[in-house]
N, C-alpha and C positions, 0 to 999 in steps of 0.2 A: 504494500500500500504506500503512496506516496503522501508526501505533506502537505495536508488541508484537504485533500477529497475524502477522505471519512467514509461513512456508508449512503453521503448523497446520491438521489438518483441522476444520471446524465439528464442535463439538459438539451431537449429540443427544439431547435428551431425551423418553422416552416420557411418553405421556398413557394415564394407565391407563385401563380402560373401566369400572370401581366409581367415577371420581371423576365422568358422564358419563351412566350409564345410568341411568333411571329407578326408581324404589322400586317394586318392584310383590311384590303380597301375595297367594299363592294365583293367581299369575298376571294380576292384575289390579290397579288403581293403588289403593293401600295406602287413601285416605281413606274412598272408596266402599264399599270390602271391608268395614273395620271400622266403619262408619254403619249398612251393612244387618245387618252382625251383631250390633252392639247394638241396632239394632229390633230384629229379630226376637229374641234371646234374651232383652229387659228383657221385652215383650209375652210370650212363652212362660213366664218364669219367675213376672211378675204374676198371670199368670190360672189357675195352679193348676187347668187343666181339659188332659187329655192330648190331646183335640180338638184343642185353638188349640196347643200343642206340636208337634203333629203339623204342622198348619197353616204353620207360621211354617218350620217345616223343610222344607218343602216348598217355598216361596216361597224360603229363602234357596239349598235345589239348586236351582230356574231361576233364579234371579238372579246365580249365582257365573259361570256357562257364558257368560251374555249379557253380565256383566263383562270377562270374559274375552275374548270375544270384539273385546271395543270396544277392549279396551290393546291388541291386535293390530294394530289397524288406528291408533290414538294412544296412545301411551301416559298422555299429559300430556291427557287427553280433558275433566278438569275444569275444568282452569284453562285452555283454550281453551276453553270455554262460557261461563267467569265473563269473559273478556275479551270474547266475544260479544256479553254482556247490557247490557255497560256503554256499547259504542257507541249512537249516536241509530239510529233505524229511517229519517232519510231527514234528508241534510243540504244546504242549501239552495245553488244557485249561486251562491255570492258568492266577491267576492274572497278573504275569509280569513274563519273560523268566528266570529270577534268582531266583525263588522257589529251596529248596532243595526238592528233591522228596522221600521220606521215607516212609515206613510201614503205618505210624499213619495218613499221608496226603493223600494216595490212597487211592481210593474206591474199593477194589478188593473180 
């Protein structure tokens, strides 16, 4: 037994699920929501024509659903793509990623 804990019981404390859960906007992860909704309402309010208004609202009712649907299955669905894009497409058998790769080190 150590000094000062005694036969106190541990205390615990909760981890609330607001500090945890993801931001999501209309159901869907908040950056994406409001990216497509300023496309489309800068383009619908530019062009002054009730066509491309109509247009643009249209695009943004399928785009909210299919939003939606993706934070269901990830919430965090963009910043696991930007982390995606940044690895290499094929990294080479060596011993560690800081080889120089020269003439005399390839098998060719």
């Amino acid at each position: 037994m150590s000094i000062g804990q005694g036969d106190a019981p541990k205390r615990r404390k909760p981890i609330y699920r607001a500090l945890y859960r993801p931001l999501l906007v209309f159901g869907a992860e908040s950056n994406l929501v409001i990216g497509v909704a300023a496309i489309c309402g800068f383009i619908g309010f530019v062009s002054w024509d009730p066509w491309v208004a109509g247009v643009c609202a249209a695009i943004w009712l399928v785009t909210l659903p299919l939003l939606q649907s993706a934070a269901k299955k990830d919430p965090q669905l963009r910043l696991v793509y930007v982390r995606l894009r940044k690895y290499r497409r094929h990294y080479a058998p060596r011993s560690t990623p800081f080889v120089k790769i020269t003439k005399k080190n390839s098998k060719k």
